[in-house]
C-alpha positions as CSV (number, residue, x, y, z in Angstrom):
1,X,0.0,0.0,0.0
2,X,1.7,3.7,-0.9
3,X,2.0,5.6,2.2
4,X,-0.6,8.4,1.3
5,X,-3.2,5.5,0.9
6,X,-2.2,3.7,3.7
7,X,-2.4,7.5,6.0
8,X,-5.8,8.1,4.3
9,X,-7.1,5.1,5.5
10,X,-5.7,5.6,8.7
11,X,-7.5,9.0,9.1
12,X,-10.8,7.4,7.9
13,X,-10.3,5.1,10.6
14,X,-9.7,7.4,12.9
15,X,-13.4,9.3,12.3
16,X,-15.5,6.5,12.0
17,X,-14.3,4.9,15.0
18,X,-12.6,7.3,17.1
19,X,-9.6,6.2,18.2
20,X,-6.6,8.8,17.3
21,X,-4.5,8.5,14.5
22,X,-0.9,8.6,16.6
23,X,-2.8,5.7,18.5
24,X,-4.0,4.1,15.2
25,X,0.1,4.1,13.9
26,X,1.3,2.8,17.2
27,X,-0.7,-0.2,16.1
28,X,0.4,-0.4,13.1
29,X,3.6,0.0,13.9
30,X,3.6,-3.4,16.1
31,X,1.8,-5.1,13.5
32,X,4.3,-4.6,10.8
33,X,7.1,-5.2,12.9
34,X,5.3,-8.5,14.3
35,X,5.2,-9.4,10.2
36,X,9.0,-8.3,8.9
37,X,10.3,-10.3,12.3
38,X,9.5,-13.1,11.2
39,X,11.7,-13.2,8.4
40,X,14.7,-12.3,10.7
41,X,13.1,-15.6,12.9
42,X,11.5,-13.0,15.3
43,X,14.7,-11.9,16.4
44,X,14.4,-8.1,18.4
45,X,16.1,-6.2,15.4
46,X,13.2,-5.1,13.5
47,X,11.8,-1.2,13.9
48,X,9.4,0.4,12.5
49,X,8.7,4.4,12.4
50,X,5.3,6.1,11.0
51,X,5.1,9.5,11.0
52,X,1.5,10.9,9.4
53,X,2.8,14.6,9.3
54,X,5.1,14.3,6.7
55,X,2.8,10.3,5.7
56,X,5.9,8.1,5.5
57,X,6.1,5.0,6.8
58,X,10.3,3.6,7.2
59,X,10.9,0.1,8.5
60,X,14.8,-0.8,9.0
61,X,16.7,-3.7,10.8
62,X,20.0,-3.1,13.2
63,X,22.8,-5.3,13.2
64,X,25.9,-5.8,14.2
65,X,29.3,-4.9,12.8
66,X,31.7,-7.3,13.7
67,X,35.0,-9.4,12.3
68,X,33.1,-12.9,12.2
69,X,29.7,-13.4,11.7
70,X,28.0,-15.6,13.8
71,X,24.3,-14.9,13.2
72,X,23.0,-13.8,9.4
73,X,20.2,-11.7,11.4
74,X,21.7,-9.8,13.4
75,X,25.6,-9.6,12.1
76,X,27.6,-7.9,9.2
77,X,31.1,-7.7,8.0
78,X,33.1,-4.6,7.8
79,X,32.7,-4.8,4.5
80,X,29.1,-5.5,4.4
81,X,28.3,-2.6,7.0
82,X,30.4,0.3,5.1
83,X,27.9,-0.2,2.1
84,X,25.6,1.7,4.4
85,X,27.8,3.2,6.4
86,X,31.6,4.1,4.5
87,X,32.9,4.6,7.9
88,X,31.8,1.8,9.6
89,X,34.3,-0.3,12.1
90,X,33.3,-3.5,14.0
91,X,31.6,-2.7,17.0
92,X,29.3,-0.4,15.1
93,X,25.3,-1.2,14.9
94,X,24.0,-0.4,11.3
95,X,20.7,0.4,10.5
96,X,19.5,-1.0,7.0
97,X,16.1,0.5,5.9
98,X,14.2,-1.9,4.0
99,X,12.4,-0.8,0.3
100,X,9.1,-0.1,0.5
101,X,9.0,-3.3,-2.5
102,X,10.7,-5.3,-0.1
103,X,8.2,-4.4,3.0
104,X,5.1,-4.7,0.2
105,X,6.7,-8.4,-0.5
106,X,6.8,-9.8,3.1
107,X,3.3,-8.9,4.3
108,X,2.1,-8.9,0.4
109,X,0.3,-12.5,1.8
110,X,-0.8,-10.9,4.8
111,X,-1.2,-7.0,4.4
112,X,-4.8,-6.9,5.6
113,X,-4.1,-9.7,8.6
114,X,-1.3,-7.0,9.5
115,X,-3.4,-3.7,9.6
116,X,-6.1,-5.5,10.8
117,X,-4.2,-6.5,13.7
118,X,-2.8,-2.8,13.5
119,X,-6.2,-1.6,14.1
120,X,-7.2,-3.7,17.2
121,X,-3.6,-3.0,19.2
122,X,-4.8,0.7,18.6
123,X,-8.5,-0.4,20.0
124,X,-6.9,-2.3,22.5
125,X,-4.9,0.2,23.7
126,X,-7.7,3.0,23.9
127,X,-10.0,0.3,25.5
128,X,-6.6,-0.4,28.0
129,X,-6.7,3.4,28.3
130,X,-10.3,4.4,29.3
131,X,-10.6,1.8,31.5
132,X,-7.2,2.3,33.3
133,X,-8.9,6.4,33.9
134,X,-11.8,4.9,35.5
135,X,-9.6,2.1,37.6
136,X,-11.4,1.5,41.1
137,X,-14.1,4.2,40.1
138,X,-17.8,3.7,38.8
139,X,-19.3,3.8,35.8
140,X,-22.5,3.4,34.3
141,X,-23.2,0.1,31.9
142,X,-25.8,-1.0,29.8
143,X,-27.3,-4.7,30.3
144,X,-26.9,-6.7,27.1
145,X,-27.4,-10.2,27.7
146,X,-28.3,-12.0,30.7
147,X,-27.1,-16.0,30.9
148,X,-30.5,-17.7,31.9
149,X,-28.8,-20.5,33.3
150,X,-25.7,-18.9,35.5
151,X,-27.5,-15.7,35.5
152,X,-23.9,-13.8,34.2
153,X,-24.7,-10.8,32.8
154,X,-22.9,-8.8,29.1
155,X,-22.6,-5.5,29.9
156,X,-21.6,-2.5,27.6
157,X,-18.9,0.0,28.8
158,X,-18.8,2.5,26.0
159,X,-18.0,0.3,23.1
160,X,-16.2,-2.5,25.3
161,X,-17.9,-5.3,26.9
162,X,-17.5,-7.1,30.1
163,X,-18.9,-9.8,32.0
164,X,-20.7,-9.2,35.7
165,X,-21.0,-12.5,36.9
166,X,-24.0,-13.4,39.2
167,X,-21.4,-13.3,42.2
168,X,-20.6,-9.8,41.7
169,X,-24.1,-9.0,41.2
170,X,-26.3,-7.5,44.7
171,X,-28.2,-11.3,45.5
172,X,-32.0,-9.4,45.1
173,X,-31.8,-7.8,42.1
174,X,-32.7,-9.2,38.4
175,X,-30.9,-7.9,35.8
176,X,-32.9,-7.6,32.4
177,X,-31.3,-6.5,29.1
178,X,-31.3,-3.0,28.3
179,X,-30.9,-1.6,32.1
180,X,-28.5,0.8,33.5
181,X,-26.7,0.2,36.6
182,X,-23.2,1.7,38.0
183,X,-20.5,-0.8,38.3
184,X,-17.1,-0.4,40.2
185,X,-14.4,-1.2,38.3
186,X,-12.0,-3.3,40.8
187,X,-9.4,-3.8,38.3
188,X,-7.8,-3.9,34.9
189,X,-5.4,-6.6,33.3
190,X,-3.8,-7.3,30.9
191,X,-5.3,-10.0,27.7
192,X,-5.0,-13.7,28.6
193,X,-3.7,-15.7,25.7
194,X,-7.0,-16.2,23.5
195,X,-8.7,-13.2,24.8
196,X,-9.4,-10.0,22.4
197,X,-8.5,-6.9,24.5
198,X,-7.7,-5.5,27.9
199,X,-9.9,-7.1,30.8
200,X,-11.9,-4.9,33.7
201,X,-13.1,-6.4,36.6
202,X,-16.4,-5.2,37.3
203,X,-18.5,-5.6,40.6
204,X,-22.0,-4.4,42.2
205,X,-20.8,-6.1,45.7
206,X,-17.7,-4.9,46.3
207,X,-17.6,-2.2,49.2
208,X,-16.0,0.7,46.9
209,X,-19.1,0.6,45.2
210,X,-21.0,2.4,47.9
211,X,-18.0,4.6,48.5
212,X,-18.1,6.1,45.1
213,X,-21.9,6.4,45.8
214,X,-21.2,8.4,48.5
215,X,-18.9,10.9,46.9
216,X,-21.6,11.5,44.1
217,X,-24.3,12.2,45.9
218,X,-22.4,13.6,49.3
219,X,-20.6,17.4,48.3
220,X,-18.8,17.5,52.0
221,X,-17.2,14.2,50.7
222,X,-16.1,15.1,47.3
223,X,-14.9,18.2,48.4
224,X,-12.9,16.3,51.4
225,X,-14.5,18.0,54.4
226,X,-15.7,14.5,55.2
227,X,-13.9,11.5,55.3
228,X,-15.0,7.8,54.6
229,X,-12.4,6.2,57.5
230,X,-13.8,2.4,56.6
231,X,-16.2,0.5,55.3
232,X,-18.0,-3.4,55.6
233,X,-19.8,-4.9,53.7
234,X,-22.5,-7.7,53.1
235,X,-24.2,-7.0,49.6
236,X,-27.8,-6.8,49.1
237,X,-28.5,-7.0,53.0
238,X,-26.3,-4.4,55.0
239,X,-22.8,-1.8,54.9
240,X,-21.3,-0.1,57.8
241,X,-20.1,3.2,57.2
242,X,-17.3,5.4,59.3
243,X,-16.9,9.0,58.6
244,X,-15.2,11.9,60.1
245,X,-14.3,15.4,59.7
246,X,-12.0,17.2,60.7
247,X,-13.9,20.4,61.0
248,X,-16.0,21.0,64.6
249,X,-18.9,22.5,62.8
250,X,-19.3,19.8,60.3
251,X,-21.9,16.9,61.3
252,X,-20.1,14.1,59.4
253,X,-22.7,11.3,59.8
254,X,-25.4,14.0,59.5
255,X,-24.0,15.0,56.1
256,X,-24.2,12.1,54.8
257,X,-27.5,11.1,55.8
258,X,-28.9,14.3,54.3
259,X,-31.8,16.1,55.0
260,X,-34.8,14.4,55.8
261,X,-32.5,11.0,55.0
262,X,-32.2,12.5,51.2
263,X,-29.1,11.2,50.4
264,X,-28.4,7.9,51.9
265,X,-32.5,7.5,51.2
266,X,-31.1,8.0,47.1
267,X,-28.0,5.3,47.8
268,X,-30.2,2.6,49.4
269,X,-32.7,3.0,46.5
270,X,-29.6,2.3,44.1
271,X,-29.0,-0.6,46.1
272,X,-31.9,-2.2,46.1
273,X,-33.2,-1.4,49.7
274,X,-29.6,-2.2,51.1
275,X,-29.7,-1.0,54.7
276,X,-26.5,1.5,55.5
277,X,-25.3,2.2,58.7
278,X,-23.2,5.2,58.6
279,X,-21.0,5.9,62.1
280,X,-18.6,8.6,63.3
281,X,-15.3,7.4,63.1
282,X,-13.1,7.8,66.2
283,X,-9.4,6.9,67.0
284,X,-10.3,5.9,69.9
285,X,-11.0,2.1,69.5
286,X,-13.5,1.8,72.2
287,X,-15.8,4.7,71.2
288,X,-15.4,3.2,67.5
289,X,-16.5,-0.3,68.6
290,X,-19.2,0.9,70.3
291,X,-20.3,2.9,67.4
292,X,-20.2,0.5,65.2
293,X,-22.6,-1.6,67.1
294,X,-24.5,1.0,66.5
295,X,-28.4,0.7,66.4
296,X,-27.5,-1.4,69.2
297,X,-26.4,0.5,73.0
298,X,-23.3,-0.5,74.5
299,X,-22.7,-0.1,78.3
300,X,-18.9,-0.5,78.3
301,X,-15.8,-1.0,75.9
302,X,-12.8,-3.0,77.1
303,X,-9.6,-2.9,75.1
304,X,-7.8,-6.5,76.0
305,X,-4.6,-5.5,77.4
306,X,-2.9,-8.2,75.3
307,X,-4.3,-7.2,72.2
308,X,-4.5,-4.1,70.9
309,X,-6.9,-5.3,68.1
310,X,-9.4,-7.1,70.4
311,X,-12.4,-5.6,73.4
312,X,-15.0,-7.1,75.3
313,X,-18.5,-5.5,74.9
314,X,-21.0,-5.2,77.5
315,X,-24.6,-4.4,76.2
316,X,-28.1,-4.4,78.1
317,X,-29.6,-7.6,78.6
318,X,-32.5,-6.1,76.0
319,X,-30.1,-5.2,73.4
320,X,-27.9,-8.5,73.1
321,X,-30.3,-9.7,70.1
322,X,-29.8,-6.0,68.5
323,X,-26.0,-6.0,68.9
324,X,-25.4,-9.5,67.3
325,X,-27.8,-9.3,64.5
326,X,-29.3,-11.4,62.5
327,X,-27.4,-14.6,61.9
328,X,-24.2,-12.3,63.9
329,X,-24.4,-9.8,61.2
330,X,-24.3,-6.6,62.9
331,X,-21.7,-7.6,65.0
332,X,-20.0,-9.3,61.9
333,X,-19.8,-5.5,59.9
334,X,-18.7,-3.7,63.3
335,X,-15.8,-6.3,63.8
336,X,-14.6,-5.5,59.9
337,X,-15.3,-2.1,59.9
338,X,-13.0,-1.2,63.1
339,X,-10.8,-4.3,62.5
340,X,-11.3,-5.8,66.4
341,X,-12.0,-8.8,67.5
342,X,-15.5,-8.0,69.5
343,X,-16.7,-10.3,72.3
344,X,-20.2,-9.5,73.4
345,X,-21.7,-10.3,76.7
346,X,-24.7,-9.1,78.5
347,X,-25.1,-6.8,81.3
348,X,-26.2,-9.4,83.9
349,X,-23.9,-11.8,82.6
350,X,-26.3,-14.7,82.8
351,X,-25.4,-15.9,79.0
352,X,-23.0,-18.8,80.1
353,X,-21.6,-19.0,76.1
354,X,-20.3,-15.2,75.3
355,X,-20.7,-14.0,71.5
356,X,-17.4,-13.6,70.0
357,X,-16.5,-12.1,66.1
């Protein structure tokens, strides 16, 4: 292909599907090289430069000046090397730019498997790109397809698509094609051997989600006058919530809840009915702990002089029930979100087995 064609096809690409043009030849670029390789038996000596200003295109190989030759790839003669270079003295590296005939020949069997390929690194990269910007942040996706059977769900992420398996789904909610839901994106690898393009890992359980939540709907947070200290988790059912601030006049907790419950009111409905706690963080551990219990009361906090990381809880004989929770959850979340081993016993003391998370 001549090197205006090969640019104007480049810059059509570039329009119809958006992906720049210096991202487009950095494609190409790998492609071609990938192709020449092969005649040097992929040995690393192969460059290739693309430069659409000026719309040339120059592929070379560098090799070796030296007194013997021991490889034909990568090693020239003296002799050989002052063709090119009338000066040259072993020890020298020689670059040898290949004819444009010579370039046509070797991928003349493969020209449109090369920009073809050119054209998905270039995808791949601005896929690798966009979701590397939104890396442990949310995004909204579009439902395409829902497995019937496993109950995995397509989704569409701009033009990429990803897989929300039913694990990472909230356990209440039914997907349907065609819906929109905000997805945290936990992380972003690299293509396995097989796999077309970079690969996000998307959740709807994972706690960041509802931290993200929060900083959209909550201005004090995005704005950093509140602080989200911690968080735990259990999706679908419950999430424990610390803030703080560091400024006296600001009602962390209160801020988040927002007036009349407005804001949190907004999250849960997002959540499918998810009930959030949201405490005030404190350093000291007691007060924390027995926050955390919170809607529970707590009569007393004892930090185990052994372990800094571990407090027995005294509650009113009334509020045990409250304080452990359903199936222990309450007192599940409070022992993840402070990171303390909790043991809970009543105020009379008459439970003979204490509750311990």
């Amino acid at each position: 292909m001549v090197n205006k064609e090969l640019f104007a096809a480049l810059r059509m690409l570039e329009r119809e599907k958006g992906i720049p043009l210096d991202t487009l030849c950095e494609g190409i670029q790998k492609a071609l090289i990938t192709a020449v390789k092969r005649e040097y038996n992929n040995k690393d000596i192969v460059f290739c430069e693309l430069d659409p200003k000026e719309e040339t295109m120059r592929v070379f190989v560098r090799k070796n000046v030296v007194s013997e030759v021991l490889d034909p790839d990568a090693d020239l003669t003296v002799e050989q090397a002052q063709k090119y270079k009338p000066t040259a003295i072993v020890g020298d590296i020689i670059e040898i730019e290949l004819e444009t005939k010579d370039v046509s020949r070797i991928t003349a069997d493969k020209g449109k498997h090369v920009i073809r390929q050119g054209i998905r690194e270039a995808e791949h990269g601005r896929l690798r790109e966009e979701f590397e910007s939104h890396n442990q942040e949310i995004v909204t996706a579009r439902v395409s397809r829902v497995d019937p059977e496993s109950k995995d769900a397509v989704v569409e992420i701009g033009k990429a698509q990803e897989t929300l398996f039913r694990s990472e789904q909230i356990p209440n909610e039914t997907l349907v094609p065609g819906m929109l839901i905000k997805v945290y994106i936990v992380g972003v690898s690299d293509p396995k051997e097989g796999r077309r393009g970079p690969k996000a890992t998307i959740s709807r359980t994972h706690p960041g989600l509802v931290k993200r939540l929060f900083e959209s709907e909550v201005p004090e947070i995005y704005d950093g006058t509140v602080e989200i200290k911690s968080i735990s988790r259990e999706a679908g059912s419950r999430t424990k919530m610390a803030v703080y601030s560091a400024d006296e006049n600001v009602d962390a907790v209160g801020a988040c809840i927002g007036p009349r419950g407005a804001r949190v009111g907004k999250i849960v409905d997002m959540l499918y009915g998810e009930k959030i706690d949201i405490v005030k963080y404190s350093d000291n551990l007691a007060e924390f702990v027995a926050a955390a219990l919170a809607p529970a009361d707590v009569v007393s906090v004892t930090i185990e002089e052994e372990s800094e990381k571990a407090c027995k809880v005294i509650v009113p004989d009334l509020q045990l029930s409250l304080a452990i929770g359903n199936k222990g959850q309450n007192a599940r979340l409070a022992a993840k979100l402070t990171g303390c081993k909790i043991d809970i016993k009543p105020e009379s003391g008459k439970i003979e087995s204490p509750i311990e998370l």
